[in-house]
N, C-alpha and C positions, 0 to 999 in steps of 0.2 A: 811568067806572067808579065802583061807589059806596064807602064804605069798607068794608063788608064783605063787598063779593065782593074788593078788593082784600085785604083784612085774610086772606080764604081762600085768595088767589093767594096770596098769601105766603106760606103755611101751607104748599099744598103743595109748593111749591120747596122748602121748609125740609126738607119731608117724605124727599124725595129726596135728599138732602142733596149738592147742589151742586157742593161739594167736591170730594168722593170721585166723581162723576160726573163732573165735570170730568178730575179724574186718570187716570181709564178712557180717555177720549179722549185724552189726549194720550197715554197709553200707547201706544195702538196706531199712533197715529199714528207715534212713534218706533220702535215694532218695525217697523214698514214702511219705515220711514227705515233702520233697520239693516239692516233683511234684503232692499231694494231693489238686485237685482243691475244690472240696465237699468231699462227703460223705466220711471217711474213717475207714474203716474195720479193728479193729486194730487182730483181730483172721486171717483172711485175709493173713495182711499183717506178723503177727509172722509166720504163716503157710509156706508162701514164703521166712520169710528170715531163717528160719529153713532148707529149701529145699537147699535155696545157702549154710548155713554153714555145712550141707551133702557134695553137691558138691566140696566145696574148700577143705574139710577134704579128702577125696577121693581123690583130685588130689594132697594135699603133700603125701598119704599115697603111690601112684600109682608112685610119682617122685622119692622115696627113697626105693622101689623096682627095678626101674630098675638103680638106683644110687647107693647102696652096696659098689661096688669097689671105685666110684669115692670118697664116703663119710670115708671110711675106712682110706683115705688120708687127704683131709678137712675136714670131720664133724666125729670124730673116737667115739664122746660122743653118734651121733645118735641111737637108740635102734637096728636098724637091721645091721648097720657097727659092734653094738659092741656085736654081738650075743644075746640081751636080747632077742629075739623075732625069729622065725623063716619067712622064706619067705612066708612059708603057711601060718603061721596066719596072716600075713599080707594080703596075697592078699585074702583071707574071709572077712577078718575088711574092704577091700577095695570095694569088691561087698556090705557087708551087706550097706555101707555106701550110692552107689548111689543106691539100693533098696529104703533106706530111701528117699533121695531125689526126685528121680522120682514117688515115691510111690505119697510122700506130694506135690509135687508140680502138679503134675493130679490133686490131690484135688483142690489145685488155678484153674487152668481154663487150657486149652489144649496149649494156645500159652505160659506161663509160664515155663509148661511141656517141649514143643517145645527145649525151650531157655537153660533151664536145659541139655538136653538130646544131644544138639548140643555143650554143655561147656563141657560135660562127655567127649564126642567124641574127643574134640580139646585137653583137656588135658592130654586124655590118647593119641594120634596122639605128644603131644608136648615133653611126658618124652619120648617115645620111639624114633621118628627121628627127629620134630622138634629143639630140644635143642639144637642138636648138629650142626647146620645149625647158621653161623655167622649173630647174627641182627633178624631173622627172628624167634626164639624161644624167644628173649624179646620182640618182637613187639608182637606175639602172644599172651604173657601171659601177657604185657599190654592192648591187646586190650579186652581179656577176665576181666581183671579189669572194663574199663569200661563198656562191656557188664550185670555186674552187676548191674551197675546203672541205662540202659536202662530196666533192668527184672523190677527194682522195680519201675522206673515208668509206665509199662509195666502193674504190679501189680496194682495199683490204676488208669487205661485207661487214662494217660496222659504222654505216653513215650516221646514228644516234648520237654517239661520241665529238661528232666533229660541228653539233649544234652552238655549245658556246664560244670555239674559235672562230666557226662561219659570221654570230654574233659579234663580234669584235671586230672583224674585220670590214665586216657591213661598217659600223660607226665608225671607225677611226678613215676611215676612205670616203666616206660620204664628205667628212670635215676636211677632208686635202682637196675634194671634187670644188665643192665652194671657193677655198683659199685659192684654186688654179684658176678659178673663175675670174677672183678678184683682181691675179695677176694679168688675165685675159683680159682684161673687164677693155680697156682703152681700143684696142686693133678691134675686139667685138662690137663694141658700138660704134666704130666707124662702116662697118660692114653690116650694120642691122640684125645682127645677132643679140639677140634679148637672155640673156641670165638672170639668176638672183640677183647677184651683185648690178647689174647697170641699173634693173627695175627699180628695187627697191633702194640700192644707196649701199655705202660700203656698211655706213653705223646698224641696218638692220642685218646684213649678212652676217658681221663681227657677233653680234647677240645671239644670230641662230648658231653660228658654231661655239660660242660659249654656249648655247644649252645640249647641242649634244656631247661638247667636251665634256659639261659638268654629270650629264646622263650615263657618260662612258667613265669617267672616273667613278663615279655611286654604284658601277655594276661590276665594279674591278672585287669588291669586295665580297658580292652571294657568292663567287664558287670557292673562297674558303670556308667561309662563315656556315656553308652548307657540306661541307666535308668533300666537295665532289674534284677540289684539290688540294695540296697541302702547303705546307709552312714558305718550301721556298718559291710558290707560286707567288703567293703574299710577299715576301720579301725581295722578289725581284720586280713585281709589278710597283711597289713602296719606291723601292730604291729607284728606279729605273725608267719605268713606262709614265706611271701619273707626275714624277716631278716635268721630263719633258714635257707632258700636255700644258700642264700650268705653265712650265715659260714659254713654250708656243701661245698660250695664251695672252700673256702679259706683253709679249713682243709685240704680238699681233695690234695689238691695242695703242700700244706705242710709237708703233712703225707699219706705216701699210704701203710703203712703196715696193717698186716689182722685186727691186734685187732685193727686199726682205721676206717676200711675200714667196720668191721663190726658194728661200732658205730655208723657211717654214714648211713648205711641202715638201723637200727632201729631210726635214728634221720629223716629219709626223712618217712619214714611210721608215725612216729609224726604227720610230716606236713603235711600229708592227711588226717587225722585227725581233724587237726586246718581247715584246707582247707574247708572239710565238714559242720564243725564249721559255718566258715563264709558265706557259702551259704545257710543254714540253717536259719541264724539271719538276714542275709540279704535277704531272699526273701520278 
């Protein structure tokens, strides 16, 4: 391979952001682990969350397509802000990729497919005019977080089970959507891009993720308190998940420049994480 088709393989890994695809897959993989009552399919369930880590690659490849300009100002290192890559190969890397996923996830079973082929639709719906809609482009790409959770228990026939993790993962991502906001906030409103954070100010965005931080730490405690997990759920969410929130919060509050702002969203992706952790040891 020569250097620059390798230099473009790079590119578009980077594109997709690895990462964050990576964490999709395990995701579902551990909602299947939680919400596996018997038998479990582990070819199955890799099949499925191979299909979401397609999916979620395809929707950052499809959000920094139609973001170029915005990223050219906040994100200048991204592969197609800084020309490594062209638009075309991009949006090829972006079909081949939900091919893949709609391809495998038909293999899982038809309402899998279903769920996939409806997250395609939202996220290409969400980079195009969603996003730019106050509130209503983080709700949607938290809500498609947790719809992740609902696929993989969806994947082993007990979607019920994966209601309090899908729960969780809706709040703690709605709270990184804002904070990404705020680190957006500057290259957005040069570009006319309207968020919570430019509308209304950083100090009211700060307050609203303090209420759902403080809403998601108050709900960390019904599913022990309701027996529906046990001791070392409580004891990892204790140790682990709610002290991060609080100094994510206290930081927050302290410090709202980019290189904090963007610590803080990779410290609150952490804690879903830890989060999953503890629903996992505690079922």
């Amino acid at each position: 391979m020569s250097v620059s088709l390798l230099n473009k393989f790079s590119a578009l890994i980077k594109l997709s952001r690895p990462l964050n695809t990576f964490i999709t897959f395990i995701s579902i993989i551990v909602a299947s682990l939680i919400c596996a009552g018997g038998e479990f399919l582990l070819l199955k369930v890799a099949l499925a969350a191979a299909a979401g880590g397609f999916t979620a690659a395809g929707g950052n490849v499809i959000n920094d397509i139609f973001d170029i300009q915005i990223d050219k100002l906040n994100k200048p290192e991204r592969p197609l802000a800084n020309n490594t890559i062209s638009r075309n190969s991009a949006a090829a890397f972006y079909i081949m990729l939900n091919i893949f996923s709609l391809t495998v996830s038909f293999i899982v079973g038809v309402i899998p497919f279903l769920i996939v082929l409806i997250t395609i639709s939202f996220l290409f719906i969400y980079s195009l005019v969603l996003k730019k809609k106050i509130l209503l482009g983080n709700i949607t790409i938290a809500l498609l977080t947790g719809l992740a959770f609902i696929y993989g228990g969806v994947v082993v026939g007990n979607w019920k089970s994966s209601i309090i993790p899908a729960a969780f993962a809706f709040i703690i991502n709605l709270i990184r959507e804002i904070v990404k906001d705020m680190e957006d906030q500057e290259g957005d409103a040069k570009l006319g891009v309207i968020t919570f954070p430019s509308k209304f100010g950083f100090a009211r965005a700060k307050k609203t993720i303090l209420f759902f931080s403080a809403l998601l730490i108050a709900a960390t405690f019904l599913p022990y308190l309701y027996g529906i997990y046990n001791l070392k759920f409580f004891i990892i969410v204790m140790v682990l998940v709610n002290p991060i929130i609080v100094y994510a919060m206290r930081s927050l509050f302290n410090d709202d420049s980019i290189k904090n702002l963007r610590k803080l969203s990779s410290l609150l992706k952490l804690c879903m994480l830890f989060g999953l952790a503890a629903i996992y040891f505690g079922k």
